[in-house]
N, C-alpha and C positions, 0 to 999 in steps of 0.2 A: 522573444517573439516580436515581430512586426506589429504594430497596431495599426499600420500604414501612416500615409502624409508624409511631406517631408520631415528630414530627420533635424535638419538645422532650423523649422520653426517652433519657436516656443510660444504654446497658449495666453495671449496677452490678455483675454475675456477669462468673464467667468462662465461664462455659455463656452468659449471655443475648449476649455478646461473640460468640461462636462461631457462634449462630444467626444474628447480623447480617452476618456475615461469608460465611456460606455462601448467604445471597440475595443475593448480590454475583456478577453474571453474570462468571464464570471463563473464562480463554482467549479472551477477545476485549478484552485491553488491550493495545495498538500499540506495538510495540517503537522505542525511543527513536530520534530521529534522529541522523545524523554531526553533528557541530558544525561548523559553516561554516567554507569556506576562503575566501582571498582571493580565487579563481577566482571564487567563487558571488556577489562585488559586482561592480555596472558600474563601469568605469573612468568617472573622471568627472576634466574635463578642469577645473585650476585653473590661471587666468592667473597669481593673486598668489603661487605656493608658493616663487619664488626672495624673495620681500618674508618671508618667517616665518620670520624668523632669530632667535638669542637676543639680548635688549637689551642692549647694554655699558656703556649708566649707564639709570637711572632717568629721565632726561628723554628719551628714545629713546619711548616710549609713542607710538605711531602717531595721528599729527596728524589732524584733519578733513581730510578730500578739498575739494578746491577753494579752498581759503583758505592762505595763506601765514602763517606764525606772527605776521608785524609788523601785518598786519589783525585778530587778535583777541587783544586783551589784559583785564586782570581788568576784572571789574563796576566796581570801584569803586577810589579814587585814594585815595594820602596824604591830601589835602587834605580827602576826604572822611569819614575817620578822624578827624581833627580837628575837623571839623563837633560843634558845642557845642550845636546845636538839634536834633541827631539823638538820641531815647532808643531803646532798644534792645525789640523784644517784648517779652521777659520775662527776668525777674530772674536770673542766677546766679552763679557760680563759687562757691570753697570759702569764704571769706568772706561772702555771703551765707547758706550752707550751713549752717554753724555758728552764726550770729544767728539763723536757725527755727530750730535744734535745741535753744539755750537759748532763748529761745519756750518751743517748743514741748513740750519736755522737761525741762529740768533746774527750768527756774520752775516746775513743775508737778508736783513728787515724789509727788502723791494718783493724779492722774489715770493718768500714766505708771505706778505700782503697782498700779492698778488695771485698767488696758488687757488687752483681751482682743479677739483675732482676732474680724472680723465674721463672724457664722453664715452661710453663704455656703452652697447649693447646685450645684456644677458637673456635676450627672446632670438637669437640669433644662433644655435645648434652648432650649424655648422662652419661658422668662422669666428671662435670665441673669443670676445676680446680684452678679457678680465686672466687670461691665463697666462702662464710667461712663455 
């Protein structure tokens, strides 16, 4: 509800407080409700509630429906690990990590000394310049 005045001043008094608060139609705000009981949901009928029991190892994780475990096994095989013609998307682990980081950093004591966060706007919606 409007209480009027405008909407972008804020009461800086404690008088201009007082007056905002006494246009505030009084004795017509609805007293809280009970907090729901059980009673208040439909029973709803679950077939699987004897299947949701706690898991006793970690391999327990409930399998796909309709398929038996010996029908689906990993993507891909040893032999395919082994595959010498397969390179990988993209580059990593900590040994890669460390080769850019002297790259990047330690050959470069000016650049790295001189490195400063890009001026970057994030109050700005609609032309965002923190994203790639």
């Amino acid at each position: 509800k409007n209480v009027g005045g405008c909407a972008n001043a804020v009461p800086s008094t404690m008088t201009s407080f007082q007056s905002l608060v006494s246009r505030i139609d009084r004795g017509n705000v609805p007293m809280p409700l009970d907090a729901p009981s059980k009673q208040d949901f439909p029973k709803q009928k679950d077939v699987h509630v004897s299947q949701y029991l706690p898991l006793e190892h970690a391999w327990d994780i409930p399998w796909p429906r309709g398929y038996e475990r010996d029908e689906i096994g990993p993507v891909w095989n040893k032999k395919d690990c082994l595959d010498t013609t397969l390179s990988p998307i993209t580059k990593g682990g900590e040994s890669y990590a460390l080769q850019r980081l002297e790259e990047t950093v330690l050959k470069r004591p000016d650049w790295t000394a001189s490195f400063e966060k890009p001026k970057t706007s994030c109050t700005e919606p609609s032309n965002p310049s923190t994203t790639a």
